[in-house]
N, C-alpha and C positions, 0 to 999 in steps of 0.2 A: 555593446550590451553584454554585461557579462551570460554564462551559462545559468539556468535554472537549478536548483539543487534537487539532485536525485538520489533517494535512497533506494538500494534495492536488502533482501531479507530473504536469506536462504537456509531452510535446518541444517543441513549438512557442509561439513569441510569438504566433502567430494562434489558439489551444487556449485557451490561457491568457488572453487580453484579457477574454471576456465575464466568465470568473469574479474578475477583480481590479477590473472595475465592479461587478458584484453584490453580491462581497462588503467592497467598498470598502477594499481592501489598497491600503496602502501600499510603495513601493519600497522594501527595506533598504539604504540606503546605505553600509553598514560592511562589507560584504564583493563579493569581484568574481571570485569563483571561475565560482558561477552566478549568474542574475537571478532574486533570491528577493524576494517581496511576501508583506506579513506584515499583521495584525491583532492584536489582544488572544491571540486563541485559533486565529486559521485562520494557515498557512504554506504559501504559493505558489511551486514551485521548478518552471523554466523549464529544462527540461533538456540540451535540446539533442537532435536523432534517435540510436536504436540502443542497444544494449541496452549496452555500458560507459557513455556518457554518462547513463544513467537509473539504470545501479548508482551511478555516484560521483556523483550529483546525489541520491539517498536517502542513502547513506550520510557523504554531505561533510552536508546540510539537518539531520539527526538526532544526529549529533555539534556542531553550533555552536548548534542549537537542541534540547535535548533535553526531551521531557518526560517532566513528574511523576508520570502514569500512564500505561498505555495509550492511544496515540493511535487514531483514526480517520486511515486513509491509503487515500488514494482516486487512483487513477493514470487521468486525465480525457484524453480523446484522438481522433483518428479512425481507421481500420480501414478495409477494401476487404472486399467477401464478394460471390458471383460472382452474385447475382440480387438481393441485399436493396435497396429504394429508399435513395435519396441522403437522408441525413437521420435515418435510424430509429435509433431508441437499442436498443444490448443492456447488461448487464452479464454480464459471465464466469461459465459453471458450469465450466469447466475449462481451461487455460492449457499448451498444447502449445510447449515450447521445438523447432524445427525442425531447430534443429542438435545438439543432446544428445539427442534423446528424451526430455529429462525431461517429468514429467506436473506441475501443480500445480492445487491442487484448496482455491478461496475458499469457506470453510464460509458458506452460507447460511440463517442463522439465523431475520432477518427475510426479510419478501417484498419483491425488489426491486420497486419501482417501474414497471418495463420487461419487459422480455422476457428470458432469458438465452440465451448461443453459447458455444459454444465458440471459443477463439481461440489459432491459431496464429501463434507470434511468429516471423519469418523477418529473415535479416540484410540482406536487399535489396525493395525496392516491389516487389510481382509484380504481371504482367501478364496472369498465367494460372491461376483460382482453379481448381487441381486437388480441392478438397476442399470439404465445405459447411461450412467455420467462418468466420472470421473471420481476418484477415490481418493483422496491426501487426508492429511492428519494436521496441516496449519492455517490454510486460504482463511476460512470462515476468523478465525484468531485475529488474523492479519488483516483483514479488512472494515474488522468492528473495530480495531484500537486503530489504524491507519486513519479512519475517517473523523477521528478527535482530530487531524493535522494537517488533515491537505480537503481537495475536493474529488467527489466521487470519478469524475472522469482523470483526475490523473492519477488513481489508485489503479493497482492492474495485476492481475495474477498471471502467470506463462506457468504452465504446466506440461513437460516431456512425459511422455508415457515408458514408465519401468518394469512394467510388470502386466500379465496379462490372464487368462484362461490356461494359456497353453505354457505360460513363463509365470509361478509366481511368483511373489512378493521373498521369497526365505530361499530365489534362488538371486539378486540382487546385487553383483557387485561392484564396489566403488569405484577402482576404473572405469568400467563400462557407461556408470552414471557421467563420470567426468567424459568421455567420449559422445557421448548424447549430447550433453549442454555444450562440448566443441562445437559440433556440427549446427547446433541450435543456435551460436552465434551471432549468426547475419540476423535470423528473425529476431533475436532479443534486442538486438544493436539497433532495426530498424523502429520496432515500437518504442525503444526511448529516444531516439531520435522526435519521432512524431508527438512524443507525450511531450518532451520538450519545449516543442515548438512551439504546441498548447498554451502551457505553462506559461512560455514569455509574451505571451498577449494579456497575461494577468498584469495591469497596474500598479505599481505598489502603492499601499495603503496609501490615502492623504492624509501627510502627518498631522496639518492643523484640525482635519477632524479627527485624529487621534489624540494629539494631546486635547482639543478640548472637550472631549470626553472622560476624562482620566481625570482635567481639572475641577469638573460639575460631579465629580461621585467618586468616589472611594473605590481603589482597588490593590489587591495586593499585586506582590510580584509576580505571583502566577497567573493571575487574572488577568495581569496588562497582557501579559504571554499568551493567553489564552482569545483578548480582544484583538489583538494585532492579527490575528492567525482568521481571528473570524470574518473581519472585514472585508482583509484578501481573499478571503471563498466566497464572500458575500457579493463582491465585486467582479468575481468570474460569474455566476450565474445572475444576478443583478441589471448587469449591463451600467444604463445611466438612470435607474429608479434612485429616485432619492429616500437616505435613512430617516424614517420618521420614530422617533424614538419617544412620541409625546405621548400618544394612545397605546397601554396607559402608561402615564409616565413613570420612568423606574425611579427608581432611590439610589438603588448601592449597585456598587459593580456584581453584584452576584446577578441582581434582576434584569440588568442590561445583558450580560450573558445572555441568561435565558431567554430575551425577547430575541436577542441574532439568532439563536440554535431554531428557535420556533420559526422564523420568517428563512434560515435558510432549508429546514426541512420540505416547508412548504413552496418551496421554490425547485429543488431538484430532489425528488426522494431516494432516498440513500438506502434504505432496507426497514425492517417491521421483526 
């Protein structure tokens, strides 16, 4: 059975280096939007800081490279939190966007690897941790446009701690970032391992209910894109319920969409 496809999404060339040695990605030469390194099954996208560069770096990565089932997408990074040592790994129990109030909440299905935080995504480096979570500038980006493409439990954020009370933020340098995500190695290796795993208990779609969907209603190219994607999430948290798509019944592939997105929200809630 082949590997699961896993994306992972890092702001920084210095985030980024230990895992395109480890996992021996290659540069994509064919596009120059962002700086994506790829493998057979892993997709490295280099995104740039702040939460629009991290949306149009998932959403540009996921369009030119899409895959055939639910991916694993892991958004690999560092963070500031006001006591925690230089170095510690957490993974997200819950993702505070600072300027919307929104909440978003990574379903924990397996045991991370790490410890979990809470992590507040703010649109500037702060200098002054008012709160005990965790500080970045892309999670909350990464994990509203991520969950347009996979399912909430193989979304994931790994956060190293760079900065602290007593280390801030504007004293930060990029070696030392690339020396943390060394050492961080084995934990990030083992949660995509386990996310993986997850992954390939997903099903792939049944074609014949794919195509006879597609043949009973109108859809465009995105929109098949978009139903292939749904079914497979639909299908990880679903189990064997069966799609009833008659109450009420749709018309065009837009309303069909919208009936999946409603019954998968209702089935594992992803954030508000």
């Amino acid at each position: 059975m082949p590997k699961p496809s896993c994306y992972f999404f890092a702001a920084l060339p210095c985030e980024a280096k230990p895992l395109i040695e480890h996992f021996k990605l290659k540069k994509e030469l064919s596009v120059s939007a962002f700086t994506i390194y790829r493998s057979a099954n892993i997709t490295l996208t280099v995104t740039g800081l702040g939460k629009s560069a991290m949306a149009a770096g998932v959403g540009y990565t996921l369009a030119l490279f899409p895959a055939a089932a639910l991916p694993v997408m892991l958004n690999i990074g560092i963070a500031g939190h006001k006591n925690s040592a230089l170095g510690t790994v957490f993974s997200a129990q819950k993702i505070i966007d600072h300027d919307s109030s929104r909440n978003f909440y990574p379903q924990l299905v397996s045991s991370p690897p790490c410890a979990t935080q809470l992590i507040t995504t703010v649109s500037q480096a702060q200098l002054n941790y008012s709160t005990d979570t965790l500080y970045d500038m892309e999670a909350s980006a990464f994990y509203e446009t991520a969950i347009r493409f996979s399912s909430s439990e193989l979304i994931q954020c790994i956060k190293i701690i760079s900065d602290n009370e007593d280390h801030p933020s504007t004293q930060i340098k990029p070696a030392q970032v690339s020396a943390w995500l060394t050492k961080a190695l084995p934990i990030i290796d083992s949660y995509y391992q386990q996310l993986g795993e997850l992954a390939s208990l997903v099903t792939p779609t049944d074609i014949s209910e794919f195509n006879e969907m597609i043949s009973q209603s109108r859809f465009s190219s995105n929109e098949k894109m978009q139903l292939h994607s749904l079914l497979n999430k639909r299908m990880l948290l679903a189990n064997d319920k069966k799609l009833d798509l008659t109450r009420p019944a749709p018309a065009t592939g837009k309303e069909i969409l919208t009936l999946l997105r409603n019954e998968i929200d209702a089935l594992a809630f992803g954030g508000f």
